[in-house]
Every structure is written in structure tokens, then in C-alpha cells.
C-alpha positions, -999 to 999 in steps of 0.1 A, spaced: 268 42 -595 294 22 -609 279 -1 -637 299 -32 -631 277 -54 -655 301 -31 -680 332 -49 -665 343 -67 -700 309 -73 -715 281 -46 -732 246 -52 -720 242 -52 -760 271 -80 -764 251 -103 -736 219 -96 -752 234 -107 -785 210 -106 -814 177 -94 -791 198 -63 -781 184 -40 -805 147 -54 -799 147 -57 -759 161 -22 -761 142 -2 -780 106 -20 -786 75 3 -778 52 -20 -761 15 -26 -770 -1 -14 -744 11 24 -726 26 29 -697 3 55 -691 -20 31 -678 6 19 -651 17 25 -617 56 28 -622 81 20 -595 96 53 -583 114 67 -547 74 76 -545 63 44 -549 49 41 -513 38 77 -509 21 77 -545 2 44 -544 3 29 -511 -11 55 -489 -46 56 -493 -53 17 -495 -61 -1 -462 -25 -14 -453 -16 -6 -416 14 21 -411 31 -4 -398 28 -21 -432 38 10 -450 68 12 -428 79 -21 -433 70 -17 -470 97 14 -470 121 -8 -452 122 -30 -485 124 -8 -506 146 13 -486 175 -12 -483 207 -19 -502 219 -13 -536 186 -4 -551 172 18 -524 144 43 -528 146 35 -564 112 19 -566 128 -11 -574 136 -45 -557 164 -70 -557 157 -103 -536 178 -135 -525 152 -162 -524 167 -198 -508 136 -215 -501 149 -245 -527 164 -262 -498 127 -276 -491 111 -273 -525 137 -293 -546 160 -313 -519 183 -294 -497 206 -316 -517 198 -310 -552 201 -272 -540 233 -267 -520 255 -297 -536 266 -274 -560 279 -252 -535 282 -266 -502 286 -240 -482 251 -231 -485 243 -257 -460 253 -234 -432 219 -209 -431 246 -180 -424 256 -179 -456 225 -174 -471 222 -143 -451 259 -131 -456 253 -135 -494 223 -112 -496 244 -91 -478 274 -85 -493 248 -84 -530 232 -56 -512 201 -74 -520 164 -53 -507 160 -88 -490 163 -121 -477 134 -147 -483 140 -180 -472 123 -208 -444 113 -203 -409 145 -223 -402 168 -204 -419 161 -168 -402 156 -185 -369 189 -201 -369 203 -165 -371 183 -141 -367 196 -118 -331 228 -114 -354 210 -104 -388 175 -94 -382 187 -56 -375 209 -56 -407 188 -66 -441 152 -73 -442 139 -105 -436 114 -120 -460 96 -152 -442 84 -182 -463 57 -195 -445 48 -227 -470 60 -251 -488 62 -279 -510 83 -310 -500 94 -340 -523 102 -371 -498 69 -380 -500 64 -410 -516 53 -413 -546 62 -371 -548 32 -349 -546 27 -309 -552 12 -296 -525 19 -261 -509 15 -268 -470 21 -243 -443 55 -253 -428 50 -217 -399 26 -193 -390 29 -154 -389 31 -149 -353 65 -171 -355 78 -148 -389 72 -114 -366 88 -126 -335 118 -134 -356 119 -99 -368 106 -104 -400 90 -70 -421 71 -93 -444 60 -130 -449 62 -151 -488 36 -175 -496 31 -199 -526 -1 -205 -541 0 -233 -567 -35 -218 -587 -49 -243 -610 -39 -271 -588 -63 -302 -568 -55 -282 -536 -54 -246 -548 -88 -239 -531 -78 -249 -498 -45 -230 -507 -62 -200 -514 -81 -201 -478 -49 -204 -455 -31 -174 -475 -57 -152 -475 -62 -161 -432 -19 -157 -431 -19 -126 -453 -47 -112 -424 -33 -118 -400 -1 -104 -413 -16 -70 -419 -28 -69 -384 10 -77 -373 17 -48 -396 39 -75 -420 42 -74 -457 25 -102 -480 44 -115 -509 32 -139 -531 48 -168 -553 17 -169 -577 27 -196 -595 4 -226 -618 7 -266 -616 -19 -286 -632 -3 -312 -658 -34 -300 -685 -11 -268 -681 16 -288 -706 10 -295 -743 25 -283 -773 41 -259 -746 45 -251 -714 17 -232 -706 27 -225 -671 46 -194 -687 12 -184 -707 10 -147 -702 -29 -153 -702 -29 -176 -674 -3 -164 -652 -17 -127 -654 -47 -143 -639 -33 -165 -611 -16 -124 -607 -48 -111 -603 -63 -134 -580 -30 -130 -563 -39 -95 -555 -75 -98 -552 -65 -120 -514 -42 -86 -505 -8 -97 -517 10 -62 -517 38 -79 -543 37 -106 -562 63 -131 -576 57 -145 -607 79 -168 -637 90 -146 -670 57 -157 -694 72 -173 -725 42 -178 -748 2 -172 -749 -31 -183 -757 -33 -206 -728 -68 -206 -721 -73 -224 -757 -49 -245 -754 -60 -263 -721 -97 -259 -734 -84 -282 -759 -66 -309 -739 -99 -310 -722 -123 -315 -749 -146 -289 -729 -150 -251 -717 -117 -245 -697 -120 -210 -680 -132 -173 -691 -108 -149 -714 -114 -123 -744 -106 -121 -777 -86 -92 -771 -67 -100 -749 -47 -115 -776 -51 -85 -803 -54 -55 -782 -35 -59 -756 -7 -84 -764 15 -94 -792 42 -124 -790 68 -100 -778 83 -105 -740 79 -72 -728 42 -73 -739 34 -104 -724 49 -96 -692 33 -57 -693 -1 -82 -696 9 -101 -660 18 -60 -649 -18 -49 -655 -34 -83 -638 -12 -70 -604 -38 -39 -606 -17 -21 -632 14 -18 -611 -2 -12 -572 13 -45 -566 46 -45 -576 58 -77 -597 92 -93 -592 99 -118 -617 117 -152 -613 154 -158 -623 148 -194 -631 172 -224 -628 209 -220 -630 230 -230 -665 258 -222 -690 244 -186 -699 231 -175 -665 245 -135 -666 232 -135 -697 197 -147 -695 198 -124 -659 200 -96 -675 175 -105 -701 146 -111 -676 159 -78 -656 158 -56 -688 122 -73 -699 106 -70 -662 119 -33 -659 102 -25 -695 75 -41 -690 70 -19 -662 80 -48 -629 94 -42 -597 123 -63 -596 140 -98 -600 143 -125 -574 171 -145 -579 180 -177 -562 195 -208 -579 219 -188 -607 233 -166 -577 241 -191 -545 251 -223 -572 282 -206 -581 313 -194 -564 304 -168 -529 320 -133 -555 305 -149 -585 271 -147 -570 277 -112 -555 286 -102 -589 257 -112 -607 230 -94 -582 252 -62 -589 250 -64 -631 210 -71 -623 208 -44 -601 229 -23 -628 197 -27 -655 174 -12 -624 199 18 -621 208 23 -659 190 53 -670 192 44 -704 167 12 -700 136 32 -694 102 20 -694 90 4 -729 
């Protein structure tokens, strides 16, 4: 496979002064204890749970497809932003975006696992596509025209409507720790159901929002909280689970300070034993909440900027470590130029096929 993330730039040179680190760190806690992602993946951990076969054939069909097939590994196109931040905000950066086709003819030519965008989206084109990359149905959403804005994850389709457009699997957002996340957690784990029964996947944007979540950081990214929202994630039947790079710790204290009260249950060593500060430790901490591996995680590419192939790359090379699935990558790929975009889900999917990153 031709490494074209090689093309004038080292991994190392991208990486700049974390090279080394990222590269060589032994992480905390083994990967003995793991599930890894494999060309067995399905055969090795999937076949005795409860999933339908038709789940486990649509479950191959991901991982079967494009540039990373029967790897083990996954590389996603996620345009869902069109909804959850302003088609606007989203697509003015690149207007040709606008036009849903080009969402799917983007994932395509990235030879992306998969598509995941709205009911709208696949529906606008889905006799043409359907048949040629796996489609990935986002079933809820949060919207921002409400006024004054509010953060709530609603369901925008059903799974009846995601299989009869030809979908293998259906993407869901909890917002855990959230006014709403109760009633949040309820729908899911009816869609998710019901989507088993249709023989569809379930993937799941476990992701926090509760403003006690931000002090002295953002403890949206705390390892310790966002490896639980994982494991409750799994605990409703999400078969993956889509989660934000953790970029600190200890949020449980920090929240049970905001509060002046008892925030929450953790363990001492959580923190000593099974942690440190390091990236690929706290992201090997969200891999063991997604029942050490069973449930693949795909981590988030985050918001586009000045240093986007760079900090790619970085979140690839930790998530792979760490022992992850995959990267879903969204706002970095489809705000830049059509090639651009292409070219940066091919030096991604270059740290998934490097066999010189191996598992930390």
C-alpha cells in the first residue's frame, strides 16, 4: 500500500517534538487485556454475542469496505454538522457541500468504510449510492434555531426509514450527563432494538454536555468521564462507539467540586493503576469502558484549523495505540478543497496500515 502520508512530510516531522513519545510509549495498562481490531475481528469477538446474522453481515460490510478493509480497522465520513452547527456554519467553507452528492462522492473517492450523515442526505441519493459504500444513518439530532439555543438530542427518523434506504447500520448521539440524557437513553436503547431486529448496526456518538463539565478544564475530554458515558454506551447494545480524543483526568473531582457535594462513583485507582497523564493511556482507559475492545471505538477528528494533517495523524496514531478502531473525520476533510480532503483520509488511513505503529 502506498503510504502517501510519506508524500513530502515524515509522520515523525508532523508529529514534531511528541514523535519519539507517541511512537514508542509502553502504555500502563496491557494490551493483553484487550480485544484488538484484526481481519478476525468479527469471527473472534462478535460471534457468540446475541447480534442477529444479519447484524454480523452488515457488521462485515463495514469493515469490509474501502481502503482499510478486513483490517479490523475503520475510516468514517461523518456530515451530520449540517444540522448540529448550521448547514451554514458547516458548508460555507466549501460550498459545494450543499449538494448531499458530494458528501457521498467524497467518501468515496477517500475510500472511506462509510458514510454517516442525516436521513436527508442518504435519501436524496440513495438508488444511485446505496449499492456502492455503506451507509451509516444518523437518526438524531441536535438543532440550534431554537431560540434562545438549547442542547437537546431529538430523534429527527426512525429505523424502519434508515433500512428502507439501504442503510447497514444506524448512528445515534446521546448527550450523557445532560437535563434530557434520561429520556435520551430510553429512545436509543428502543432504536438500537429495534435495529437489531432489522439486522442494522448501532453506533453511538457517546458524547457529555452538562456546563458543571467545564472548570479549570474542559472536562468533557476527562478520560474518567468519557470512559463511563463509553460504558453505558455499550451497556444499551451499541456495537461501536464514537467518542472525542480525552485530553485530561480526574473529572469526577473536579465536578464534585463545582458542586459542593458527592458528584458520581469512581476509584482511586483508576487514577494510579490504570492511567497516567499520557494520551494513549487515557484513551486505552475509554478502550476498556467499550468492554475492553468488543465494541470498537472510533475517535473524533475534531474541528477544522491551521494544523489539521498534523493533529489527524496524532489522534489516528494515539486511537490505534491505544488499541481503537478507527477515526471519524468530518469538518477537517469536507472544509477544504474536494483532493485536499481525499488526501487527508488516505495519510489517516496510512497510520491504520503502517506496520510500524503497532499497538502501545
Amino acid at each position: 500500500m502506498t503510504a502517501t502520508l510519506l508524500e513530502g512530510s515524515s509522520i515523525e516531522s508532523l508529529l514534531g517534538k511528541e514523535a519519539e513519545d507517541l511512537l514508542t510509549y509502553k502504555a500502563k495498562v496491557s494490551k493483553d487485556l484487550l480485544h484488538l481490531p484484526g481481519p478476525d475481528f468479527i469471527d473472534r469477538v462478535w460471534i457468540n454475542s446475541d447480534r442477529h446474522p444479519q447484524v454480523l453481515r452488515n457488521l462485515q460490510q463495514l469493515y469490509g469496505h474501502g481502503r482499510l478493509a478486513n483490517t479490523g480497522y475503520l475510516s468514517i465520513l461523518p456530515v451530520d454538522q449540517g444540522i448540529e452547527h448550521s448547514a451554514g456554519a458547516s458548508f460555507a467553507p466549501n460550498p459545494i457541500y450543499f449538494d448531499p452528492e458530494n458528501i457521498i462522492k467524497l467518501a468515496i473517492a477517500a475510500e472511506c468504510n462509510a458514510v454517516a450523515t442525516t436521513l436527508g442526505v442518504l435519501g436524496s441519493v440513495a438508488r444511485k449510492y446505496a449499492h456502492k459504500i455503506p451507509f451509516i444513518a444518523k437518526i438524531n439530532h441536535n438543532e440550534l434555531l431554537t431560540a434562545p439555543n438549547q442542547f437537546d438530542q431529538v430523534l429527527f427518523a426512525d429505523v424502519e426509514q434508515a433500512w428502507n434506504l439501504g442503510a447497514v447500520a444506524i448512528g445515534a448521539t446521546i448527550y450523557f450527563g445532560s437535563e434530557q440524557s434520561t429520556r435520551q437513553i430510553q429512545e436509543i436503547s428502543q432504536a438500537f432494538k429495534r435495529a437489531h431486529e432489522l439486522g442494522l448496526v448501532t453506533i453511538l456518538w457517546c458524547y457529555l454536555r452538562n456546563s458543571n463539565f467545564k472548570q479549570d478544564q474542559d472536562y468533557h475530554l476527562a478520560a474518567d468521564l468519557t470512559g463511563q458515558a463509553n460504558h453505558l454506551g455499550v451497556t444499551i447494545e451499541a456495537d461501536i462507539i464514537k467518542q472525542k480524543l480525552p485530553e485530561n483526568n480526574n473529572g469526577y473531582a473536579a465536578v464534585t467540586k463545582a458542586l459542593g457535594e458527592s458528584y458520581g462513583k469512581t476509584n482511586e485507582r483508576i487514577y494510579t493503576d490504570l492511567t497516567t497523564d499520557h494520551p494513549i493511556d487515557l484513551t486505552r482507559y475509554q478502550v476498556l469502558n467499550c468492554y475492553c475492545g468488543r465494541a470498537g471505538l472510533i475517535n473524533s477528528g475534531g474541528a477544522s484549523g491551521k494544523n489539521d494533517f498534523a493533529e489527524a495523524i496524532r489522534t489516528a496514531i494515539i486511537n490505534k495505540r491505544a488499541g481503537g478502531t478507527g477515526l471519524i473525520s468530518g469538518r477537517k476533510t469536507f472544509q477544504r478543497p474536494f483532493a485536499e480532503g481525499v488526501k487527508l483520509f488516505h495519510a489517516i488511513q496510512d497510520v491504520y496500515l503502517s506496520p510500524d505503529i503497532a499497538i502501545a
